[in-house]
N, C-alpha and C positions, 0 to 999 in steps of 0.2 A: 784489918781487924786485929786487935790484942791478942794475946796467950790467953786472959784472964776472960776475953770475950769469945773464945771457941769455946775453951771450957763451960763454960756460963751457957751457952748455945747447944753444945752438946746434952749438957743435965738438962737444959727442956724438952730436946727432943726424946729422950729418953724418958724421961716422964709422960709424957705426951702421948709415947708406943704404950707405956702401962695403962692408962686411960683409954687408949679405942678396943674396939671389939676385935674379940681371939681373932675373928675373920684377918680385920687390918694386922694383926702382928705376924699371921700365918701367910700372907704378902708379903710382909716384911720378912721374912725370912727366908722367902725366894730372892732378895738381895744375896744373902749368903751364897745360894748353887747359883747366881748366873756372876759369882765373884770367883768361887770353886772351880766355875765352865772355864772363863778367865783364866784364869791360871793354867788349865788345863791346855787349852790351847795357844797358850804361849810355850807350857812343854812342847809341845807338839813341834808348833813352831820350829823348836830350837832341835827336835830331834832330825826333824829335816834338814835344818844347816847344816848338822854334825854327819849325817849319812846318806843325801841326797845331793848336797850342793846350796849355795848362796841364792840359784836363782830361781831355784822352784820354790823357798821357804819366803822370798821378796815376792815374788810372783802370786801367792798366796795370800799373804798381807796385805797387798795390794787391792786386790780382791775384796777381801773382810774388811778391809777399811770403804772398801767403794759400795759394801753392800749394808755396810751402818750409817755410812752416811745418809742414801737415799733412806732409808727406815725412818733416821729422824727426822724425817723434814716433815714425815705428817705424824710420826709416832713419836710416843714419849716411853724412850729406852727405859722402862723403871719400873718395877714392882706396883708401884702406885696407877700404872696406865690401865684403863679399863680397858684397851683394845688389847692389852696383854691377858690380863686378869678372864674377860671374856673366852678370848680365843681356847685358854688352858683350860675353859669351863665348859666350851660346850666338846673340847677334847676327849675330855673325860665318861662325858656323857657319852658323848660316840662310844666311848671304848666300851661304857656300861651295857650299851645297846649292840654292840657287837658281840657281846661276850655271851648275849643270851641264844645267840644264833646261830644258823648252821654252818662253821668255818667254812665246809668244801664249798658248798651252794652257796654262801658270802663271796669267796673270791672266784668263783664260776660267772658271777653276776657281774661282778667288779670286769673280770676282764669283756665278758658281753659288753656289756655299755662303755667298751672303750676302745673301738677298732684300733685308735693309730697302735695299740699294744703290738699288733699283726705286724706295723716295720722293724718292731725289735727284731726280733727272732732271726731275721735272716741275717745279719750281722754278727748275731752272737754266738748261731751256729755255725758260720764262717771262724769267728777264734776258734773256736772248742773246737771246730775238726783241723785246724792247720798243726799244731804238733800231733795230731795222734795219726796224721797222713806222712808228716815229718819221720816219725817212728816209722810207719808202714816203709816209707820208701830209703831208710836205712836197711833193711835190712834185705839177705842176699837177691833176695827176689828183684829185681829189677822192672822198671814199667818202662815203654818206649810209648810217644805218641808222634806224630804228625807236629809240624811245625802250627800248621794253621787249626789244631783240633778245639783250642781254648775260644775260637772265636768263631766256630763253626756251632758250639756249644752255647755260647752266648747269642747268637742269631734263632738260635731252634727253640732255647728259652724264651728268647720275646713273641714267635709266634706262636707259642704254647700259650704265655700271656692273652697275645689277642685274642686268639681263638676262644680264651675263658670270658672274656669279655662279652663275647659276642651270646654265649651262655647264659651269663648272667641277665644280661639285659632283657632278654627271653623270656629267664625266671620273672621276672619283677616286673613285665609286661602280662602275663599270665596272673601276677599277683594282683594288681591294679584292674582283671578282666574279673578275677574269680570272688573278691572281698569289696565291701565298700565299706569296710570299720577299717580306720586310719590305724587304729591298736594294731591288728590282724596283720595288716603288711608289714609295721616295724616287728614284728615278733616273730614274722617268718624271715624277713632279712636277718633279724640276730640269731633263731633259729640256726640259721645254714652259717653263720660266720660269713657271710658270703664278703661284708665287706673288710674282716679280717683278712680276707685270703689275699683280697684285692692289694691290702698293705703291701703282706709279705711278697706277691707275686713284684710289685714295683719294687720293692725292698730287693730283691731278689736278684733281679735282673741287675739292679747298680752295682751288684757288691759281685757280678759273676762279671759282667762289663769291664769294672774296675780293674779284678785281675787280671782280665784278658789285656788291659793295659800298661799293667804293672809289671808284670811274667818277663824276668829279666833271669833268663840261664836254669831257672829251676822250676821248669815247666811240670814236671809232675806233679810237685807238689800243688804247686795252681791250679791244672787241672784236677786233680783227686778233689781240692775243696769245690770247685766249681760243680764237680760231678753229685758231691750230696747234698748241694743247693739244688740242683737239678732234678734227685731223686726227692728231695722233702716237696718242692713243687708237684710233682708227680704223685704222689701220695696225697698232699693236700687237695689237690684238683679232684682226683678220683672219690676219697671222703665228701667232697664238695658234691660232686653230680650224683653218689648215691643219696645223698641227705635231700636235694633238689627232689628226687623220683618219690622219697616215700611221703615229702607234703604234697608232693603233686598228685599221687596214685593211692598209699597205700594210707597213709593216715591224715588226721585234721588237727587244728590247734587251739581250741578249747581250751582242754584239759592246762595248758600250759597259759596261755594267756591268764585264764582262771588264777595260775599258780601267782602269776608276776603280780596281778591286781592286788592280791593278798596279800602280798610283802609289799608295797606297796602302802596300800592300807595301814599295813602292823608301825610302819617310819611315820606315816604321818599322825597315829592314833599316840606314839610314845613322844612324839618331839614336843617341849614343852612348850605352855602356851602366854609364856610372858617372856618378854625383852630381855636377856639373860644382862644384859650391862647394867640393866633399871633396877634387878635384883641384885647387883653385884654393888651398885651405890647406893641401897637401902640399908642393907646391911651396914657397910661401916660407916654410912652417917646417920643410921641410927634417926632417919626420918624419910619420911616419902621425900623422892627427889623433883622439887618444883618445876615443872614442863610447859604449865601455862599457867599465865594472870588472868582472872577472873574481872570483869571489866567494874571498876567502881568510881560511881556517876561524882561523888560526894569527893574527889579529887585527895589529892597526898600522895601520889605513887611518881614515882621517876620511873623513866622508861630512857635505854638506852640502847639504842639502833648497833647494828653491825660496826655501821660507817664512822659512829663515833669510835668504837672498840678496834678499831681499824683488823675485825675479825671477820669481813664479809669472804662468803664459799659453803663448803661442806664441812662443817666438822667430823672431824679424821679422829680425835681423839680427848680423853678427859683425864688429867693429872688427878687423883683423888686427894693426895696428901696437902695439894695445894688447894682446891677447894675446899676441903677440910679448913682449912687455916682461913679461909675466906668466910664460913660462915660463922665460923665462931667470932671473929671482927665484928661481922653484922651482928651476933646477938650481945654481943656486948657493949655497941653502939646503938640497942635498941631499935634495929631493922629487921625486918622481917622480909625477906626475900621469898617473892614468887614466882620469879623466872629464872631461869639458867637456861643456857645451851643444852640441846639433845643433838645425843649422838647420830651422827649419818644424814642430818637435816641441814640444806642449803637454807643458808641465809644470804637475802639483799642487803644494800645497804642502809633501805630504809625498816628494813623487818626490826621486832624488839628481838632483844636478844638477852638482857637484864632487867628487870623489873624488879622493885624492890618500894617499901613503902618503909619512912621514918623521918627524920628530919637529922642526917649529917653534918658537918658543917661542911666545908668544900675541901678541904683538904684529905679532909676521910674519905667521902665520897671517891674522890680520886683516889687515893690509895685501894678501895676497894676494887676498882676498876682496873688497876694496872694487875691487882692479884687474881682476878678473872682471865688477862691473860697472858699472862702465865699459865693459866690450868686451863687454857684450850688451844689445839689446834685446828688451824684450819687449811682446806687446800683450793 
């Protein structure tokens, strides 16, 4: 292409951004910060080469390149991609509906409904106490242990484990004797954390294991970390069996189930009740977006299959800017298009997948089909 013909190509596109709706320029404008991010992360990049080394700032690249590429193969990197544009919509809404809510009780819940959080913890409490055991055993005070005590440690912890096991399964045998609302039982299981504990207890034991195999000359230190994995089990187990006694004996769970239902309720009564992508291309094409052809006996419509569009699967996503450009062709060609691809909907290859009623000639025809895909993915 010419100088005379970017030039030329740029002033339409630029005209073209003044013509759609604030929606499509405020899209377009997210071009800008994911250009900004860009940049950004190539500083980055480059401050790691300069103070880290060659191979962790390659190693990273590496990486960011291996995790764009899979993106694109069913997404469209670009401002214009409705599975962007959605994502960051119902993002927000999240946020909106988080914001009205109770932070502590929001992430109380968050972590409830998400045991595996329970293997964190022993890990992390493993770093965080190795220099502050480090400090302890600089200083004049000295600690002696037994040669064998780190893995006499680890041994006493796994039957601490089993024996909670044998606990548990007790509870949740009791729980399945005592309820027959399927609610009831998950609610005393999250209740007690019981299978939080369970994480951390396996969590626990890897990372007390580990050291007892690592423990090369600086056994204190090993052991002192092993010893407050030891004591955080020990705490947690007991917190565990007193929580077991007071649904078993002293109180009921109503009151709480009641709570969960109501939140609950509140998510599905605020979650909005149209297709956020269908609103997201209404808006900037500035017409309802054609989903299905209405069947018409008096014939004129072309109908064109997946298999011809060689786009048969799931569409994964929708270029807007290039559909855009696609139907204004058609109106100016005097077609009226009734079908287009919907998002998340597998197509055969004998499904329609375009539908459009006018009289092209063939070569239009065809160009409007290769700009269809272009502006869809499929996997």
């Amino acid at each position: 292409m010419s100088l005379s013909g970017l030039v030329s190509s740029a002033r339409r596109r630029i005209r073209t951004i003044k013509t759609r709706t604030p929606e499509y320029v405020h899209w377009k404008r997210a071009a800008l910060v994911l250009l900004i991010l860009l940049v950004l992360f190539g500083g980055s990049l480059y401050g790691i080469y300069r103070f880290r080394g060659w191979k962790l700032s390659a190693g990273i690249f590496v990486v960011a390149i291996a995790v764009v590429t899979v993106y694109r193969r069913n997404r469209f990197v670009s401002p214009s991609s409705v599975r962007l544009q959605t994502t960051l919509l119902r993002l927000i809404q999240r946020l909106r509906r988080l914001r009205n809510r109770d932070k502590r009780q929001m992430m109380r819940n968050a972590v409830e409904s998400r045991p595996v959080s329970g293997a964190v913890v022993a890990p992390v409490l493993g770093i965080v106490a190795f220099p502050l055991i480090t400090a302890v055993y600089t200083l004049p005070l000295q600690f002696k242990f037994a040669n064998t005590v780190d893995e006499t440690l680890w041994a006493v912890h796994a039957s601490v484990t089993g024996f909670s096991f044998v606990v548990l399964i007790f509870f949740w045998e009791y729980l399945r004797g005592e309820f027959d609302n399927v609610v009831l039982i998950r609610t005393a299981v999250r209740y007690t954390w019981s299978l939080h504990i369970i994480y951390f207890l396996l969590s626990a034991n890897v990372v007390i294991g580990g050291l007892a195999l690592l423990e090369q000359g600086n056994q204190a230190v090993f052991v002192g970390v092993q010893a407050v994995l030891f004591l955080a089990t020990i705490f947690g187990l007991y917190w565990l069996y007193h929580t077991i006694y007071t649904v078993m004996v002293r109180e009921t769970l109503p009151l709480r189930v009641k709570r969960m239902l109501e939140e609950k309720i509140g998510v599905i009564l605020t979650e909005s009740d149209q297709e956020t992508w269908v609103a997201v291309v209404n808006r900037q094409l500035n017409e309802d977006y054609p989903q299905l052809a209405l069947p018409n006996f008096t014939g004129g419509k072309e109908r064109v299959t997946a298999g011809e569009l060689g786009l048969s699967g799931e569409v994964t996503d929708i270029h807007l800017h290039r559909l855009h450009d696609l139907l204004e062709e058609a109106s100016a060609l005097d077609v009226e298009v009734e079908q287009l691809p919907v998002l998340g909907r597998s197509y055969n290859d004998d499904d329609d997948l375009f539908v459009y009623q006018g009289d092209p000639a063939a070569q239009e025809a065809e160009q409007m089909r290769n700009r269809l895909r272009r502006a869809i993915k499929v996997r």
